[in-house]
C-alpha positions as CSV (number, residue, x, y, z in Angstrom):
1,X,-6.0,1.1,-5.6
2,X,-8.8,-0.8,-7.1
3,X,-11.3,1.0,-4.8
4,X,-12.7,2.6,-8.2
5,X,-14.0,-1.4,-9.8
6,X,-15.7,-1.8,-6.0
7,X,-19.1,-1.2,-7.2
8,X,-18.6,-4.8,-9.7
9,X,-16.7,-6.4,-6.8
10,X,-19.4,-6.6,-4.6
11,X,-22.0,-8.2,-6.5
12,X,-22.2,-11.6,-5.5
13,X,-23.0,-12.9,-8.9
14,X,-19.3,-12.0,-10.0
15,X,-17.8,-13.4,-7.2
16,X,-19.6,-16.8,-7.8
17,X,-18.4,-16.9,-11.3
18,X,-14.8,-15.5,-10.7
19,X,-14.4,-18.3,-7.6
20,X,-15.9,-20.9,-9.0
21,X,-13.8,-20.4,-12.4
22,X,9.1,-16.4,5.3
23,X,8.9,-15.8,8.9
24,X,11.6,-13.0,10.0
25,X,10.2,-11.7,13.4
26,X,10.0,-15.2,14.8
27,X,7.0,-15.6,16.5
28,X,3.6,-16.2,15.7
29,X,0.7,-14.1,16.7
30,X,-1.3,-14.8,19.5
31,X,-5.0,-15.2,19.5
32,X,-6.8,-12.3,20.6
33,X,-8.4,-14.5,23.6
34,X,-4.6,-14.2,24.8
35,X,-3.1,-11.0,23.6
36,X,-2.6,-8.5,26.2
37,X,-5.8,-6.6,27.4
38,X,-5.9,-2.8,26.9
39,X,-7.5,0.3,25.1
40,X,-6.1,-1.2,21.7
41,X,-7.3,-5.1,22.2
42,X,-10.5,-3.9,23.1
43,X,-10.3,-1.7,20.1
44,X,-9.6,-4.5,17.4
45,X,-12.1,-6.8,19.3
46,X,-15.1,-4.5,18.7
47,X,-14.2,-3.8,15.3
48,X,-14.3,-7.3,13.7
49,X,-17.9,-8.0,15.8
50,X,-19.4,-4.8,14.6
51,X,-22.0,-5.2,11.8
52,X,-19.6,-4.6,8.4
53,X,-16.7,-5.2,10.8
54,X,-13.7,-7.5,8.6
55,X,-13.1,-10.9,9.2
56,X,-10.1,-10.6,11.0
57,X,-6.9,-7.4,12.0
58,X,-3.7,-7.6,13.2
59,X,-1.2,-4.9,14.7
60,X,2.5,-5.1,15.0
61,X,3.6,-2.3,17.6
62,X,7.4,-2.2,17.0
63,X,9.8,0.0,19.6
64,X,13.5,-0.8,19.4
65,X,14.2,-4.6,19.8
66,X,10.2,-4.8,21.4
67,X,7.4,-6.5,19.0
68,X,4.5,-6.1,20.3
69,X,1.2,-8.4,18.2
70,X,-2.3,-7.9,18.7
71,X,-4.8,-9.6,16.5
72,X,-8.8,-9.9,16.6
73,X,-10.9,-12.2,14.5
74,X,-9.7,-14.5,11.7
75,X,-7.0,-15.4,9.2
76,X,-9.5,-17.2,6.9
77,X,-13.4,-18.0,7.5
78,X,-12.6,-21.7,6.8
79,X,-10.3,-23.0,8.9
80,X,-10.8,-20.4,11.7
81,X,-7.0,-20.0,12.7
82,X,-5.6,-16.3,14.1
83,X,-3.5,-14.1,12.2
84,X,0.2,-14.7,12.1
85,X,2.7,-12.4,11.5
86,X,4.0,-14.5,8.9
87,X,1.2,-14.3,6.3
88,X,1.0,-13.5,3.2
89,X,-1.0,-10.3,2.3
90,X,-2.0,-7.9,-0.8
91,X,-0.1,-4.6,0.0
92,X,-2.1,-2.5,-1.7
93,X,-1.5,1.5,-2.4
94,X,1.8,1.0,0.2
95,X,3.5,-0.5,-2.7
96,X,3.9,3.1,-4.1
97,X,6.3,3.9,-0.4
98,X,8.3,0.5,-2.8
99,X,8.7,2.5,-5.8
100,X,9.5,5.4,-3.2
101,X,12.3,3.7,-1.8
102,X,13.0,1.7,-5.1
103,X,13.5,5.2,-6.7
104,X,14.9,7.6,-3.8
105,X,17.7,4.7,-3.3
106,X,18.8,5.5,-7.3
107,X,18.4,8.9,-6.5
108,X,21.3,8.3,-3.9
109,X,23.2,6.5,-6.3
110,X,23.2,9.3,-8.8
111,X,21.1,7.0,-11.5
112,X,18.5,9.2,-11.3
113,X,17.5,13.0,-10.3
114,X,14.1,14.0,-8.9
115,X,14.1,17.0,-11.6
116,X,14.3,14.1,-14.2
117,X,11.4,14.7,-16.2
118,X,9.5,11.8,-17.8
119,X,10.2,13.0,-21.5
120,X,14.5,12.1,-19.9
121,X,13.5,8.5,-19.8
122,X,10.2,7.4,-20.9
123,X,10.1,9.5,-24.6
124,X,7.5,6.7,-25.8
125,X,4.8,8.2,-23.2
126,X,2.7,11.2,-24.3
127,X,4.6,14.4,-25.3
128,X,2.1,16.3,-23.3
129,X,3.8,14.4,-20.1
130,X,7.0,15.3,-20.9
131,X,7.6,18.0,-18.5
132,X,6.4,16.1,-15.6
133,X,9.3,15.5,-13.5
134,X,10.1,12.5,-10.9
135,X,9.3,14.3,-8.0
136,X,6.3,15.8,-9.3
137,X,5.6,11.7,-9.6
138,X,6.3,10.8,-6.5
139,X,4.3,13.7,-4.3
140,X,1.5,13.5,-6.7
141,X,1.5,16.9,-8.3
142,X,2.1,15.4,-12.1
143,X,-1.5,15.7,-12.6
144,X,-1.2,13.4,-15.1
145,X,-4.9,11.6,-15.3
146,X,-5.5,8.0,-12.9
147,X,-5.9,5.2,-15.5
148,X,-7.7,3.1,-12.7
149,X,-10.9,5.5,-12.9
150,X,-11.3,4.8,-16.6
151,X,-14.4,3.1,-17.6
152,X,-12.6,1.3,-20.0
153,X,-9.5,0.0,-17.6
154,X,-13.0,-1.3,-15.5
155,X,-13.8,-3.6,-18.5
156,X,-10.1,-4.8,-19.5
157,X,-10.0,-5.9,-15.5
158,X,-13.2,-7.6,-15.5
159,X,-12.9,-9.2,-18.9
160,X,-9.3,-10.8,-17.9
161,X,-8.8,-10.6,-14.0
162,X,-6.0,-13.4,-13.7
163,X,-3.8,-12.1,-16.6
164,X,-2.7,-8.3,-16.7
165,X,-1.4,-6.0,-20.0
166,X,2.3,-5.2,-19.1
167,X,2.9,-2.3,-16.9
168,X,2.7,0.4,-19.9
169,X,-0.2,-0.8,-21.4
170,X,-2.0,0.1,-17.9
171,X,-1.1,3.5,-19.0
172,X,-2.8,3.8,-22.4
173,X,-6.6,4.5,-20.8
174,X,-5.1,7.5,-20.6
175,X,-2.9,8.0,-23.1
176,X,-4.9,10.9,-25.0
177,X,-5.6,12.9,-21.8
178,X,-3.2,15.9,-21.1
179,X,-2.5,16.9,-17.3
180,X,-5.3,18.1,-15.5
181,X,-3.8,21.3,-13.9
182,X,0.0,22.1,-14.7
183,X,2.5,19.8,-12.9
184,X,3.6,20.7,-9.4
185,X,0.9,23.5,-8.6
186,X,-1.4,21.1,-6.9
187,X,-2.1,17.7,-5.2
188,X,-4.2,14.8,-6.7
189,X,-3.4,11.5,-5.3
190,X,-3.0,9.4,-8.9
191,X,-2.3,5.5,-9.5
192,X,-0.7,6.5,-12.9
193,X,2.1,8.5,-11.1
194,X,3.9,5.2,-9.5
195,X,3.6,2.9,-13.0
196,X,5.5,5.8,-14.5
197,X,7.9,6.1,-11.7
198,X,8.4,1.9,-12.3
199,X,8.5,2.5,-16.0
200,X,11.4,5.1,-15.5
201,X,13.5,2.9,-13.1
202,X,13.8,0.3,-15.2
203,X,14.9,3.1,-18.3
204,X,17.0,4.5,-16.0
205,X,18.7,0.8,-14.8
206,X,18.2,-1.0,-17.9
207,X,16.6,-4.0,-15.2
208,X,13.1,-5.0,-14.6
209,X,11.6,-3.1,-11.5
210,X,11.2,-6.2,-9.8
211,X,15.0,-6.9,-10.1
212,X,15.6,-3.5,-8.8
213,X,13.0,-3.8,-5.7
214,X,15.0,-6.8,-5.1
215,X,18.7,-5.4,-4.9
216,X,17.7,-2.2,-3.6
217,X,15.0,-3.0,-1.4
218,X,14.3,-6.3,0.2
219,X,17.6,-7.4,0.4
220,X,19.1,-4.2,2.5
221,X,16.5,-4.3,4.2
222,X,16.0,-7.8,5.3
223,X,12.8,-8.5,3.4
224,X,12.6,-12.1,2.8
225,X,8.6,-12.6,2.4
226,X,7.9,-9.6,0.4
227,X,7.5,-10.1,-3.7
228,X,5.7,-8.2,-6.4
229,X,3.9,-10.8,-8.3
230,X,2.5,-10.7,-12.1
231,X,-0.5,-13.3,-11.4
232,X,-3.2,-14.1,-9.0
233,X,-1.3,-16.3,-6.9
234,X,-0.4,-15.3,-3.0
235,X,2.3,-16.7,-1.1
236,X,1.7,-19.1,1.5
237,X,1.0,-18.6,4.4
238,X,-2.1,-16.8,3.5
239,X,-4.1,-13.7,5.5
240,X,-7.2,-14.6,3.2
241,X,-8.9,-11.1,2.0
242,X,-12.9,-10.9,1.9
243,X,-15.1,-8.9,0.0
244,X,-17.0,-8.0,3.3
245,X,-20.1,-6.4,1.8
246,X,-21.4,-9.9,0.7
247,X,-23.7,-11.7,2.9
248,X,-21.8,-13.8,3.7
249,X,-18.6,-12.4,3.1
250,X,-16.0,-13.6,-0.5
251,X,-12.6,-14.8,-0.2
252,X,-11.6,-12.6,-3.1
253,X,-7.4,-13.5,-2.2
254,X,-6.5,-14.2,-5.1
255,X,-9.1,-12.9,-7.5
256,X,-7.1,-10.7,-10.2
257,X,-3.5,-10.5,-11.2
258,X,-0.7,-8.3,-9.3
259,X,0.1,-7.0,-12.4
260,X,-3.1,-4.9,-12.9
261,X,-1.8,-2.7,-10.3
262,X,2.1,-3.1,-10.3
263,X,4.3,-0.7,-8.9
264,X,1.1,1.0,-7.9
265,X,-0.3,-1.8,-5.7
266,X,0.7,-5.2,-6.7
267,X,3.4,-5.7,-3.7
268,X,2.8,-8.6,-1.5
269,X,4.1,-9.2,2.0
270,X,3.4,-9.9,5.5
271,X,3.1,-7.7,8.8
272,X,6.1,-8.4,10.1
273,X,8.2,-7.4,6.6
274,X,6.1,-4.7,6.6
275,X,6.8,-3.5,10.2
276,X,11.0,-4.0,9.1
277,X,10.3,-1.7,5.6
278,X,8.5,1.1,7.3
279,X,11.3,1.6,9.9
280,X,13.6,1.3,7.3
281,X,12.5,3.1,4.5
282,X,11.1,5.8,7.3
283,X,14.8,5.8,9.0
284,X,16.9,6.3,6.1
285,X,18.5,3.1,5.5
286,X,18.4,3.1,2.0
287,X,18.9,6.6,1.0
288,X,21.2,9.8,1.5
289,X,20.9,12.6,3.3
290,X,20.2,15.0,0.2
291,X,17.5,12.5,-0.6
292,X,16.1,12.1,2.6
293,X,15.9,15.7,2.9
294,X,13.9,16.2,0.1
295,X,11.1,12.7,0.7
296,X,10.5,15.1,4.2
297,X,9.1,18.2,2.8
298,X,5.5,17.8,3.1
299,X,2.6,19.5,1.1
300,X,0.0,20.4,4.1
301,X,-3.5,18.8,4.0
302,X,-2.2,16.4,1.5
303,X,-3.9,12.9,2.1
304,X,-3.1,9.6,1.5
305,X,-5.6,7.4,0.2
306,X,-7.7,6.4,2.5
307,X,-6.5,8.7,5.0
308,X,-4.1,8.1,7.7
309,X,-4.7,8.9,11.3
310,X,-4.3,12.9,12.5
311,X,-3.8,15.4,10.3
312,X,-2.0,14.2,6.5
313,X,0.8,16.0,4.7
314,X,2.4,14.5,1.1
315,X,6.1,14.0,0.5
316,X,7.8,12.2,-2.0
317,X,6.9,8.3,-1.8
318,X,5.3,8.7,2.1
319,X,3.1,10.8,4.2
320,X,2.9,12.3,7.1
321,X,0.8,11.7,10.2
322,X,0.4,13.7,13.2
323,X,-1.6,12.5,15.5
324,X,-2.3,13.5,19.2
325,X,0.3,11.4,21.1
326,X,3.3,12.7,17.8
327,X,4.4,12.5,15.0
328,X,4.8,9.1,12.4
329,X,5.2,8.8,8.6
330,X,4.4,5.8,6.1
331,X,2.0,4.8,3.8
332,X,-1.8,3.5,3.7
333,X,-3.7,1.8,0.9
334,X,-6.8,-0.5,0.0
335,X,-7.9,-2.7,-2.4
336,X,-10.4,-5.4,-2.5
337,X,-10.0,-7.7,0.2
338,X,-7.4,-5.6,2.1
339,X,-7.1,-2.4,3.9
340,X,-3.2,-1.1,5.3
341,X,-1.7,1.3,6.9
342,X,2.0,1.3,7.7
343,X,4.3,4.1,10.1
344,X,7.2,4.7,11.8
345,X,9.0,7.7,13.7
346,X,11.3,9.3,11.7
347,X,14.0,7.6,13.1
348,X,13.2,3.9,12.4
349,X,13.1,3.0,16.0
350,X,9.2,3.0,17.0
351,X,6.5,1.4,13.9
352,X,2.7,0.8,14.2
353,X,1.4,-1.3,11.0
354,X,-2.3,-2.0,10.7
355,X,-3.8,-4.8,8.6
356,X,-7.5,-6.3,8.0
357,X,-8.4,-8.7,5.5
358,X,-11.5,-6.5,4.3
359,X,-12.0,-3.4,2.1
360,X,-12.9,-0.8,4.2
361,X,-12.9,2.9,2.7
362,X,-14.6,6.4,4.0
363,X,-17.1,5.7,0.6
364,X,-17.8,2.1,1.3
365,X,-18.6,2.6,5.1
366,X,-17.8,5.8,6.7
367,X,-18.6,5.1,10.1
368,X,-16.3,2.0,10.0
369,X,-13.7,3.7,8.7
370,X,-13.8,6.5,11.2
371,X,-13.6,3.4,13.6
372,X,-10.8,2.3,11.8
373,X,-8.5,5.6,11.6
374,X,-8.7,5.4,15.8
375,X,-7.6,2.0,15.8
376,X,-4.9,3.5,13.9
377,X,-4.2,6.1,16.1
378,X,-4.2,3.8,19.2
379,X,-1.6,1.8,17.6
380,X,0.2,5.2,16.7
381,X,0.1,6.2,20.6
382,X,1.1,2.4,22.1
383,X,4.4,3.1,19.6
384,X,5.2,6.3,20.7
385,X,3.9,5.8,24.4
């Protein structure tokens, strides 16, 4: 999310101007100089040196009661200190696996119905959208029209980066723009389709979706340092994000609102409430069988965005991952100053998360992304292993 404003992100001139202007795993991460030695340590230590590399990664390996923490690199350019699993990072694109599980645990409840259409709850969105249902939304097949790729949602951001429109406002850069192919005959990953799935869970519970992420989500599922903020501000502790194509590199942390992404990207959290949500909302804790049944039918060749490791299938609120040592589902995303990708079996029991504190995307840098996606699959293999 975001991705698309990259090009005015990296000039250093902005970043100048714009600057200027929880724990529940336990433990702290080790330093890389002590973390366990291996094909994967080796991995994340080669990354951050390379030329482009980002300042600093972490991996949390979970299987069963096991937590396994490997970091390279650094939490923050200025005081030097290692990654702990308790910091505070933007979430990115896996927010929409939130407004997955947000909306498949009302699903459960009988609040809502994945044939809901958006015309149901949300009749003061375009008529044209009507027909578009929730799980059309949620496997992006609405192909309703991404507001973030809008020249004009591009100059709103830049022109007031600490305070966002509210959530249906984000929708009105495309407002006079129809589907672009008719809804549920093809795949085209869209930041649009998760604002309307927010907009329609709070119709549909008469509560804001951050009082419903709450109830339904961080609380069964033990997420005490996870939050969807409106402003700037991060939690601390802080994994500090960089704008790595800068020479050198821009703490750009905290340099637009949550709220300009919302329940497309605006989640925040750390790496180890991010390893305990994936096995959860992966597992089935928070939704029914019927539900769960239907979030694992996957649309082949359907990739997240960036892609995961292996080969990428779409379902409703996750996708799924098969690489060469199995089989995992979750979530990636990126945005500037963070790049995140987040599995688990489909059990619950086994989770690899992977987290820099850069933006790196197959556009931006392809070869460092290809770099990145075996990293990913490394930490895929030491969970299934």
């Amino acid at each position: 999310m975001l991705d698309a404003v990259r090009n005015q992100f990296s000039l250093p001139h902005l970043f100048v101007a714009v600057v200027a202007a929880f724990l529940l795993l336990g433990v702290a991460v080790p330093s890389a100089a002590h973390a366990s030695d291996g094909p994967l340590q080796r991995a994340l230590e080669r990354f951050v040196a390379r030329d482009g590399g980002p300042p600093g990664i972490v991996v949390v390996v979970t299987r069963g009661h096991s937590v396994d923490v490997r970091t390279a690199g650094v939490a923050s350019f200025d005081t030097r200190r290692p990654i702990r699993i308790d910091d505070h990072m933007r979430l990115a694109s896996v927010a929409k696996a939130f407004s997955g599980a947000a909306t498949l645990s009302l699903v459960s409840a009988g609040r809502l119905d994945l044939d809901d259409t958006i015309g149901k709850w949300r009749p003061d969105l375009p008529r044209s959208w009507w027909p578009v249902t929730l799980r059309q939304l949620l496997n992006h097949t609405s192909g309703i029209p991404d507001f973030s790729l809008e020249p004009a949602f591009r100059d709103a951001l830049l022109a007031s980066l600490e305070v966002a429109p509210p959530p249906r406002q984000l929708l009105a850069f495309v407002f006079d723009k129809k589907p672009s192919f008719d809804p549920g005959t093809r795949y085209r990953y869209s930041n649009s389709d998760n604002i309307i799935v927010g907009l329609i869970v709070e119709a549909a519970t008469s509560r804001t979706y951050e009082h419903v992420l709450e109830r339904r989500v961080y609380r069964p599922l033990g997420l005490a340092r996870t939050s969807l903020p409106s402003g700037p501000y991060l939690p601390r502790p802080l994994l500090r994000g960089y704008e790595i194509a800068d020479d050198p590199p821009v703490d750009v942390s905290e340099l637009f609102a949550a709220g300009w992404t919302w329940a497309s990207g605006g989640v925040v959290s750390t790496p180890g409430d991010a390893a305990r949500f994936v096995r959860g909302y992966v597992g089935g804790a928070i939704v029914d069988r019927k539900a769960r049944a239907a979030q694992f039918r996957f649309i082949p060749g359907a990739s997240s965005e960036p892609p995961g490791p292996g080969a990428n299938a779409a379902g409703l609120g996750l996708f799924r991952y098969e690489t060469r040592c199995g089989t995992v589902y979750g979530h990636t995303g990126n945005t500037p100053g963070y790049t995140q990708f987040i599995s688990a079996t489909a059990d619950g029991t086994r989770s690899a998360i992977v987290s820099i504190n850069g933006q790196i995307t197959p556009d931006r840098d392809a070869a460092a992304f290809a770099e990145l996606r075996r990293i990913y699959e490394l930490a895929v293999c030491a969970a299934l292993r």
